[in-house]
C-alpha positions in Angstrom: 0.0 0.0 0.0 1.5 3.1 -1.3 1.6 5.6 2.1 1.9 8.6 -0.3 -1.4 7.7 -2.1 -3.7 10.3 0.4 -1.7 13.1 0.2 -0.9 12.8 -4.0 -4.9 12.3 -4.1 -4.9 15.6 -1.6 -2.3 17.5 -4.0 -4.7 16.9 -7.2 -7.8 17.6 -5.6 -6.4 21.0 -4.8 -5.2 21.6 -8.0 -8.7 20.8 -9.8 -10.2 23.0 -7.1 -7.9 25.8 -8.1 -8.6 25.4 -11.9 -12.1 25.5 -11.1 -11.7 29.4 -9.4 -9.4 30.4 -11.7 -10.2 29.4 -15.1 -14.3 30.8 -14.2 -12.5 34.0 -13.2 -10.2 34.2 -16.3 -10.6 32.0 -18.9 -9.2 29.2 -20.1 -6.9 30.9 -22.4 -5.7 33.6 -19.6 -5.4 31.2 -17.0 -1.6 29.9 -16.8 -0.4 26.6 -15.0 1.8 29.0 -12.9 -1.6 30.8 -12.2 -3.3 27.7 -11.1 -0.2 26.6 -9.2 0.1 30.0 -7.4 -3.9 29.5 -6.2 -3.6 25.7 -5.1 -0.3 27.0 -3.8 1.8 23.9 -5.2 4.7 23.4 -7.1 5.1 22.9 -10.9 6.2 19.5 -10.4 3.3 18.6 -8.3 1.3 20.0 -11.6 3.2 18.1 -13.7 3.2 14.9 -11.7 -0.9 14.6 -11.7 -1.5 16.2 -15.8 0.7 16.5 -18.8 -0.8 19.8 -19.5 -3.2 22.3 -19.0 -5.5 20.9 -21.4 -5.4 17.4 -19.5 -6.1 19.8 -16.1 -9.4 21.2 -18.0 -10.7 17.9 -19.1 -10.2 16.4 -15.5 -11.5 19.8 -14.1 -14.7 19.9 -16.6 -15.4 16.1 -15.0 -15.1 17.0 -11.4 -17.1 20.4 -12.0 -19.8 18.2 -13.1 -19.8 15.5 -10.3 -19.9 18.6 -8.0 -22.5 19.6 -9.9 -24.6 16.4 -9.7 -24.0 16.0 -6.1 -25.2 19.2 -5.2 -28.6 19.4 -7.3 -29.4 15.0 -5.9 -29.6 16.5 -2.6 -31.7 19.8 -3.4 -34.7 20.6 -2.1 -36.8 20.4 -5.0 -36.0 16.8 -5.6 -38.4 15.5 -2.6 -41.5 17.1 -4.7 -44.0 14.2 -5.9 -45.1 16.8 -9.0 -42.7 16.9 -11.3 -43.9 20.3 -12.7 -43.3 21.3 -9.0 -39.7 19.3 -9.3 -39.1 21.4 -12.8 -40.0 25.0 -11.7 -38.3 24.3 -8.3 -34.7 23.5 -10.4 -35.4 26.7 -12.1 -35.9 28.6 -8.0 -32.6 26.6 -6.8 -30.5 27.9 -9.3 -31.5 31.3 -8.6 -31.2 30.5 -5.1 -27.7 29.5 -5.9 -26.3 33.0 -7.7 -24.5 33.9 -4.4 -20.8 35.2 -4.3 -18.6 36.5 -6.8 -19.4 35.7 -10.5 -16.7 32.9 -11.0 -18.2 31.4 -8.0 -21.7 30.8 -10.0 -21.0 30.7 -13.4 -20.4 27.9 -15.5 -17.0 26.6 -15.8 -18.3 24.2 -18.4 -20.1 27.3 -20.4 -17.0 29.5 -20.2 -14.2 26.9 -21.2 -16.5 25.7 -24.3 -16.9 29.8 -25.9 -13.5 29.8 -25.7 -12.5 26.6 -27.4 -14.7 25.0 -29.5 -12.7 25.3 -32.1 -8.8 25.7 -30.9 -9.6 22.7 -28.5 -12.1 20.0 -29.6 -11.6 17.4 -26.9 -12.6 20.1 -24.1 -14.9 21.3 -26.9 -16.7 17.6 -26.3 -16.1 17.2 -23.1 -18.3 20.3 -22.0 -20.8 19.1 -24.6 -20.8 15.8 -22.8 -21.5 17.2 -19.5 -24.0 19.8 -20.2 -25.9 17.4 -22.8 -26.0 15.4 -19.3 -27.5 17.8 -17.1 -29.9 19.2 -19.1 -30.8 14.8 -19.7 -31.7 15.1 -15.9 -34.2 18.1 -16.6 -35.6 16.0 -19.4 -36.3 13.7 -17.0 -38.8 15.6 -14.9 -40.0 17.1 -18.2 -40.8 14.1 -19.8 -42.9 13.3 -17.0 -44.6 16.5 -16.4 -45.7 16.5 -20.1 -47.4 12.9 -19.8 -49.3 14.4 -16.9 -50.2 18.5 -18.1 -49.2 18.7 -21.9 -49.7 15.3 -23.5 -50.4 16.4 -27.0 -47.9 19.2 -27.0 -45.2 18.9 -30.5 -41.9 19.7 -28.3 -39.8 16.9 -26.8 -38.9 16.8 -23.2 -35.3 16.2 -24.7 -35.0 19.8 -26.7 -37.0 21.9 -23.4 -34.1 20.4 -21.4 -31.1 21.9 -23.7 -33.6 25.0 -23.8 -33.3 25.0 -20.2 -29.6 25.1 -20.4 -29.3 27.9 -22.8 -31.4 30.3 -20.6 -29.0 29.4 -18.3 -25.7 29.9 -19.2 -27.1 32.8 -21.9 -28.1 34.6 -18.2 -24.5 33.8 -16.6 -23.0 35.7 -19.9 -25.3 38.4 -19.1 -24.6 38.7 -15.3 -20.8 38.4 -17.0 -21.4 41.4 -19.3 -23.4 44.1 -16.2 -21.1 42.3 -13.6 -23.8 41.4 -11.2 -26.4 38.5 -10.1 -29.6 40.7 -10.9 -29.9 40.0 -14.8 -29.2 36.5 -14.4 -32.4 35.8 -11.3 -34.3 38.0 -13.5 -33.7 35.7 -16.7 -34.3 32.5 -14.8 -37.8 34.4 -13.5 -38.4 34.5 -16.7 -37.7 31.0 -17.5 -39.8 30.3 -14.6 -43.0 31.4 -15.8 -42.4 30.3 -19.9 -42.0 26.6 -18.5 -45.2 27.4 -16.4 -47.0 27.9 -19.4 -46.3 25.1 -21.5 -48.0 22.9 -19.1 -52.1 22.8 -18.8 -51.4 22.2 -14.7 -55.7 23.2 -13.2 -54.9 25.8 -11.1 -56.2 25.7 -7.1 -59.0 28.4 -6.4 -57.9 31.5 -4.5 
C-alpha cells in the first residue's frame, strides 16, 4: 500500500479545485499553469506529476465540476417534490437560489471553457458538450414526465425543453458576466420560470 497515495490524491484535488476558481475568473486561455499553481499553492512539479498539460487539467477539471455539480442538485430541495412540474419549476428557484458570491463562483465553468474553445480545443470542446448534454438529460427527465401528466399532445420533446433549459441558463450567466452582477441573471431564470409554467395545462387551485 502506497503511504503517499492520500496526500498525492490531496495535492490533485487542490489543483482541480484551483482550476475551477481560476479558469471561471479568467478564462481558459488567460489562466496559466503558474496561475493555477500559485492559487492551489503547489509546485510545478506537483502540476506536472498529476497532468501533462493544462488541457489534461481542464478535461479532469470539466469532470469533477460536473460530479460537484450532480451531487449538489441530488440533494436539493426540489427533488423530494411528488409533481414533477413542481420538481421542474423548483430546479429553475434553486439555481437562482444558488447565484451567491462572486461571479466565478456561480458561473459555468463548463459554459466559459467551451466559448473559448470550440474550435482551438475539440476534446474540451466535447467534453463540456458531454457534461452539459447530461445535465440538461436530468431536466428531461422531470420534463418528460410532467408533459405525460399536463401537456400530453404538446409537438416539443422533453429532450429539446431540457437543452432550452440550459441555454437560458448559461445565456443569463454571460449576461450577469457582461453588467457584472447576479440581478440579470435571477431576473432571466424568472423569466424561465414562468415560460416553463405555461407550457404545461397544470388546473390551477382556487384562490
Amino acid at each position: 500500500m502506497n503511504r503517499d497515495a492520500p496526500v498525492m490524491q490531496d495535492s490533485k484535488t487542490s489543483l482541480l479545485e484551483a482550476a475551477l476558481r481560476v479558469i471561471r475568473a479568467k478564462g481558459y486561455s488567460a489562466s496559466s499553469v503558474d496561475d493555477i499553481c500559485r492559487e492551489a499553492g503547489l509546485t510545478k512539479g506537483s502540476f506536472f506529476h498529476h497532468f501533462k498539460s493544462k488541457e489534461e487539467l481542464a478535461l479532469a477539471a470539466a469532470g469533477y465540476f460536473a460530479t460537484r455539480a450532480d451531487a449538489l442538485f441530488a440533494k436539493a430541495p426540489y427533488r423530494t417534490l411528488e409533481d414533477p412540474l413542481d420538481r421542474l419549476l423548483g430546479y429553475v428557484d434553486f439555481r437562482k437560489a444558488i447565484l451567491t458570491g462572486s461571479l466565478s463562483e456561480f458561473t459555468c465553468l463548463l459554459g466559459t471553457m467551451v466559448q473559448e474553445t470550440f474550435e482551438t480545443h475539440p476534446a474540451i470542446r466535447d467534453a463540456c458538450d458531454q457534461h452539459i448534454s447530461a445535465h440538461a438529460a436530468e431536466i428531461a427527465k422531470d420534463a418528460a414526465e410532467a408533459k405525460r401528466r399536463y401537456a400530453p399532445k404538446a409537438r416539443w420533446s422533453a429532450q429539446s425543453l431540457g437543452l432550452h433549459v440550459q441555454a437560458v441558463i448559461q445565456g443569463a450567466f454571460i449576461l450577469a458576466k457582461a453588467k457584472n452582477g447576479a440581478r440579470i441573471a435571477g431576473e432571466c431564470l424568472d423569466h424561465l420560470g414562468r415560460y416553463l409554467d405555461m407550457l404545461f395545462d397544470r388546473p390551477r387551485a382556487k384562490e
